[in-house]
C-alpha positions, -999 to 999 in steps of 0.1 A, spaced: -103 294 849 -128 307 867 -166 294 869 -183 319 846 -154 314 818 -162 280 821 -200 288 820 -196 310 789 -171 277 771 -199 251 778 -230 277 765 -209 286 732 -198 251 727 -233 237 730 -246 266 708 -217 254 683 -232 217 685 -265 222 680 -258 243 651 -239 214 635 -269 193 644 -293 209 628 -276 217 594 -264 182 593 -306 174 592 -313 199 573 -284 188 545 -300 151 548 -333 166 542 -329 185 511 -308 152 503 -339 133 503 -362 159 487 -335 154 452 -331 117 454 -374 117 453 -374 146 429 -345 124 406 -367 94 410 -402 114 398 -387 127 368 -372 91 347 -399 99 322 -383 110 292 -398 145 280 -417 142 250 -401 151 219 -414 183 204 -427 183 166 -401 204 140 -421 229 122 -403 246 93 -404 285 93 -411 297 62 -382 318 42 -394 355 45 -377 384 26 -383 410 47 -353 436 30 -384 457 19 -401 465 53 -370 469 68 -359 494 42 -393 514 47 -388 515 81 -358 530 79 -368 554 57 -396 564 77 -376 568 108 -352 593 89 -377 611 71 -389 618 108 -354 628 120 -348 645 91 -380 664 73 -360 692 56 -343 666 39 -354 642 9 -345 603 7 -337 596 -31 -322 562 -31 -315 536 -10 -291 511 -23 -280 480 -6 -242 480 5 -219 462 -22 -192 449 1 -174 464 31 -153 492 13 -166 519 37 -161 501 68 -122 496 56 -126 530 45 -139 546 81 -113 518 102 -84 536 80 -94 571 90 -102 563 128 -67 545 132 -48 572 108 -64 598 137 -45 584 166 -9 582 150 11 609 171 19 641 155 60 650 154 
């Protein structure tokens, strides 16, 4: 080998070294920054108070705000009724028709 191979060896080797140095202080470091941070914090965190909420029926400002909102969408057009969903008949309903539209045709 000749002297500036060896030159270039020694400078990346010592490069490597002190790299290895430095994180192993900076690892210990942080190591002591969470042992002091685990030792601060023993104290148990005060328990906060329960509150009860109170039981709200809000079926009726949800059902104007729907209204609203399609009356806006919609002004030609006159809401008459709105009549809460009795079971799931038209989801089974639309689920049969969506799946009946993909069968292959022969």
């Amino acid at each position: 080998m000749t002297d500036a191979t060896l030159t270039a060896l020694r400078i990346a080797l010592t490069g490597y070294a002190l790299m290895a140095l430095i994180s192993m202080l900076c690892a210990g470091l942080i190591r002591l920054i969470v042992i002091g941070l685990a030792r601060g914090s023993r104290a148990k965190p005060a328990r906060a108070p329960e509150f009860e909420m109170p039981v709200r029926d809000d079926r009726a400002a949800v059902t104007a705000a729907i209204a609203a909102a399609a009356h806006i969408a919609l002004p030609r057009h006159r809401i008459l009724r709105i009549d809460p969903v009795q079971g799931a008949d038209w989801s089974r309903e639309s689920r049969a028709r969506l799946h009946g539209a993909h069968t292959p045709r022969r």
